[in-house]
C-alpha positions as CSV (number, residue, x, y, z in Angstrom):
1,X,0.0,0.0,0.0
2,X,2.7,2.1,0.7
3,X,4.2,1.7,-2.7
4,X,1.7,3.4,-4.4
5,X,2.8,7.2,-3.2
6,X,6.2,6.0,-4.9
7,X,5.8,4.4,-8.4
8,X,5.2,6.2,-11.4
9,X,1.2,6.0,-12.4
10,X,2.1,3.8,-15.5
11,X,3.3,1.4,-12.6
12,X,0.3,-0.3,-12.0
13,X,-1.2,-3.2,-13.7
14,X,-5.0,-2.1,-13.1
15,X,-6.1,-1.5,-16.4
16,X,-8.5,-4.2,-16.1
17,X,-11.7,-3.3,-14.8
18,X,-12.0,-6.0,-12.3
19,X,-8.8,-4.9,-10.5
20,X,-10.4,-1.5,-9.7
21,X,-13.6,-2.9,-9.1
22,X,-11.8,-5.0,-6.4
23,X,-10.2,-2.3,-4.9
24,X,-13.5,-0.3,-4.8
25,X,-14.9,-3.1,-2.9
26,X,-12.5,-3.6,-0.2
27,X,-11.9,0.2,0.5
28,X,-13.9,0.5,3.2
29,X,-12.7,-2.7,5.3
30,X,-10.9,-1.9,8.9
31,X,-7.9,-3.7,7.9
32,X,-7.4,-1.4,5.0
33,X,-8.9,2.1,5.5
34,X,-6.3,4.4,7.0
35,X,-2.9,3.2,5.2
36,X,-4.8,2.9,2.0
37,X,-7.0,6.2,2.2
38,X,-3.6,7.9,3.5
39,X,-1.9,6.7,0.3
40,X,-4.8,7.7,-2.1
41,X,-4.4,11.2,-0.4
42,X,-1.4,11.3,-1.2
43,X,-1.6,10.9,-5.2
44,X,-4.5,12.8,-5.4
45,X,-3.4,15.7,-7.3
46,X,-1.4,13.3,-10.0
47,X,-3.0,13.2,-13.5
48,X,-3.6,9.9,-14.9
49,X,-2.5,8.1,-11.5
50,X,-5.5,4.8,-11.1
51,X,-5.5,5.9,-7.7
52,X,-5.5,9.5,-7.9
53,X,-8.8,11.7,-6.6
54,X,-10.8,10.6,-9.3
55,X,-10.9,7.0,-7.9
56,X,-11.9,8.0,-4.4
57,X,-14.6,10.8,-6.5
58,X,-16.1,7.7,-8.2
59,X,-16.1,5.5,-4.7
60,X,-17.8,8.6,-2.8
61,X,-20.1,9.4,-5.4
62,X,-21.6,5.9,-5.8
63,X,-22.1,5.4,-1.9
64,X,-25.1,7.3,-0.3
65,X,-24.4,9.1,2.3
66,X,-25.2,7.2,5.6
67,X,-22.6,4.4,4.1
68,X,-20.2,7.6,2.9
69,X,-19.8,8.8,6.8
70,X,-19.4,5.2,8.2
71,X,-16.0,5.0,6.7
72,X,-15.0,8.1,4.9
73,X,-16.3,10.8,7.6
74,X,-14.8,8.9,10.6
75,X,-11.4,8.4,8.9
76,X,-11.6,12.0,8.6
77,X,-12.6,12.9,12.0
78,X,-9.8,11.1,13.2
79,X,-7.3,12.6,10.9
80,X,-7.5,16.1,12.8
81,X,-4.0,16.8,14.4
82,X,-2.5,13.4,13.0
83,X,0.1,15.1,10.6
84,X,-1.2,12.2,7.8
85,X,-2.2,12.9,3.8
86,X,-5.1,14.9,4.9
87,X,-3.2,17.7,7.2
88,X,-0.6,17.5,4.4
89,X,-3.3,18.3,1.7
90,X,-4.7,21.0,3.2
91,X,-1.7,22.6,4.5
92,X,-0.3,23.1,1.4
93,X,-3.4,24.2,-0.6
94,X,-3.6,26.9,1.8
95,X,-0.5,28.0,1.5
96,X,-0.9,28.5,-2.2
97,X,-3.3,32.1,-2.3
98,X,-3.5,31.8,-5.8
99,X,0.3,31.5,-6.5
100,X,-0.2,27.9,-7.6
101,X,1.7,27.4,-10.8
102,X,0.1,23.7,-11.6
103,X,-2.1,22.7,-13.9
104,X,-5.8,23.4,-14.0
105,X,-6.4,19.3,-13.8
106,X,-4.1,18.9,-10.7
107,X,-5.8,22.6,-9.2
108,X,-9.3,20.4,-10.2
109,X,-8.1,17.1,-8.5
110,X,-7.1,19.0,-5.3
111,X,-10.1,20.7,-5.1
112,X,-12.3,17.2,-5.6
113,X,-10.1,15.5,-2.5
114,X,-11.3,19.0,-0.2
115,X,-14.7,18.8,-1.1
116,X,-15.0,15.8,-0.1
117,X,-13.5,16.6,3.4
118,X,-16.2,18.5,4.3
119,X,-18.7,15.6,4.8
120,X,-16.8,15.3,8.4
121,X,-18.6,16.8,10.7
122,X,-14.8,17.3,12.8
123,X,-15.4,21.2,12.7
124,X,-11.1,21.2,12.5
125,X,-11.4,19.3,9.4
126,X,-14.1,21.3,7.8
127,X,-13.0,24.9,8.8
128,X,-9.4,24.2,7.2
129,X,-10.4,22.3,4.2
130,X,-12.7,25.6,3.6
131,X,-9.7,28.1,3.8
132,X,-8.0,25.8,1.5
133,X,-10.2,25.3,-1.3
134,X,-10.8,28.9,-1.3
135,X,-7.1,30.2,-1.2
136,X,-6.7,26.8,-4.1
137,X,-9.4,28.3,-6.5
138,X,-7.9,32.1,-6.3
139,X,-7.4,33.1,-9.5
140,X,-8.5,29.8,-11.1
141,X,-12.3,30.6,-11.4
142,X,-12.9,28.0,-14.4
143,X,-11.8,25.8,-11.7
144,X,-14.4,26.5,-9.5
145,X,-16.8,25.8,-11.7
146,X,-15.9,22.5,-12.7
147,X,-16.0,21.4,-9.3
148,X,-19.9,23.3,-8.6
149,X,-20.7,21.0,-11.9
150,X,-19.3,17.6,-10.7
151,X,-21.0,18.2,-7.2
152,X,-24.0,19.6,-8.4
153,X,-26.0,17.0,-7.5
154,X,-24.6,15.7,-4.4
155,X,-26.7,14.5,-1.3
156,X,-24.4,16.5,1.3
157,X,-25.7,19.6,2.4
158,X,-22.2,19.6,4.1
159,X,-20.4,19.8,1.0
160,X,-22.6,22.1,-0.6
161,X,-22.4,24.9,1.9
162,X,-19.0,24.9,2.2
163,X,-18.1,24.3,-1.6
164,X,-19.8,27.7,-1.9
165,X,-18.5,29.2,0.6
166,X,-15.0,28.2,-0.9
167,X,-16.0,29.6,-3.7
168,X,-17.6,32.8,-3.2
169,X,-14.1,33.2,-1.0
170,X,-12.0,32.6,-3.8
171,X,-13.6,34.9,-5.7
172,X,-13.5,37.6,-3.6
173,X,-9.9,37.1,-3.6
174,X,-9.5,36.6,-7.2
175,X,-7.4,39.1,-9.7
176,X,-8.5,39.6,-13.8
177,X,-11.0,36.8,-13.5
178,X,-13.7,38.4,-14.4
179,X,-14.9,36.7,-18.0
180,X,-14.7,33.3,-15.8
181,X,-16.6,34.6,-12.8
182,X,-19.2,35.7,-15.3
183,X,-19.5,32.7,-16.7
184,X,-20.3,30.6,-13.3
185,X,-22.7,33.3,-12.6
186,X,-24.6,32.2,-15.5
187,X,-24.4,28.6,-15.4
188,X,-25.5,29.5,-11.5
189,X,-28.7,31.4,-13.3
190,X,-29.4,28.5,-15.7
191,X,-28.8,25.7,-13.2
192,X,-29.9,27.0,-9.8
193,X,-32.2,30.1,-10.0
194,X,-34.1,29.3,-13.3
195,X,-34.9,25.8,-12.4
196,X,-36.0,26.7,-9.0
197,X,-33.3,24.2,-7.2
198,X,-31.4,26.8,-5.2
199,X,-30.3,25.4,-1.8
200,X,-33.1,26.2,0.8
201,X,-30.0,26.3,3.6
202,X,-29.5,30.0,4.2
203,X,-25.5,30.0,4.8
204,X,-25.3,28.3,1.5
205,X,-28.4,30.9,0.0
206,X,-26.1,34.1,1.2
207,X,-22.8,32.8,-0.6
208,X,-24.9,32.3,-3.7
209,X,-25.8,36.2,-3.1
210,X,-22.6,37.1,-2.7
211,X,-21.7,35.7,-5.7
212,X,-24.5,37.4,-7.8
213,X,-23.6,40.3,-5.6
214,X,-19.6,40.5,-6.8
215,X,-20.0,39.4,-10.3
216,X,-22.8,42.9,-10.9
217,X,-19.7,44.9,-10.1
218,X,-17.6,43.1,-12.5
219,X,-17.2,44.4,-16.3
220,X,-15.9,41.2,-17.6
């Protein structure tokens, strides 16, 4: 398990479907979680890497949320203050305040692995993960919405909240970003306010606003 934070993503013989599926499967098992959830962490910004945040998106995704925290949320909650992958993660993505020279599908990766920290309810966790997607997304608004679109439907009103509060954040703190602002705005108007699905939570509702709010002062 280790290994796989070391060998080059061509380096794995799991191009066969049933390898993955296997892995998928036995995921969640005690005897496995941690090291191997600490590993995939640890890859999950590397593009074309079987195990990289695209594997644990798909996992995640498929799993409805009562099975999602009995595994995933508690691994989290007890990765506050463990100096692990997911410290590591954040850490570094809040260090980057938009100065983040890699490439829009590593920024993207990054950003799926945070917002799916914030089904935790370790308030640590959350709160950090937060900062970190927003200081991530600064300056890389296409980003941002990329990540609203792949979690557009989720069942987590956890993630939701805080994926737009991570992105209201990051645009606040965004420079000559305008023309990509403008254009979340309006997949927010076609998606959200025209079809009647915005969230009824009202911390999630005023980050919405906010975002409507900043993007009318914009000239893009």
């Amino acid at each position: 398990i280790k290994s796989i934070i070391w060998r080059k993503p061509t380096a794995f013989a799991l191009k066969n479907k049933n390898a993955l599926a296997y892995m998928h499967t036995h995921l969640n098992e005690s005897w496995t979680t941690d090291a191997m959830l600490n590993a995939i962490i640890s890859v999950a910004q590397v593009p074309k890497h079987p195990f990289n945040a695209e594997f644990i998106h798909s996992r995640l995704m498929n799993d409805p949320m009562p099975i999602r925290d009995t595994w995933w949320s508690t691994y989290l909650h007890e990765q506050h203050q463990e100096k692990e992958a997911v410290e590591r993660l954040i850490n570094w993505s809040w260090h980057m305040n938009g100065n983040i020279n890699s490439t829009d599908e590593s920024i993207e990766l990054l950003g799926v692995t945070l917002c799916w920290m914030f089904t935790t309810s370790n308030r640590f966790i959350r709160d950090k993960a937060t900062k970190a997607l927003s200081s991530l997304l600064t300056n890389h608004a296409n980003v941002s919405l990329r990540l609203l679109k792949r979690f557009e439907n989720i069942d987590d009103p956890y993630i939701t909240e805080r994926l737009f509060a991570s992105v209201f954040g990051s645009f606040v703190r965004s420079n000559n970003d305008d023309i990509e602002i403008s254009k979340t705005v309006k997949w927010l108007t076609n998606n959200l306010v025209n079809k009647n699905k915005v969230p009824v939570h009202l911390l999630t509702r005023d980050y919405i606003l906010g975002i409507f709010e900043l993007a009318s002062k914009l000239d893009p």
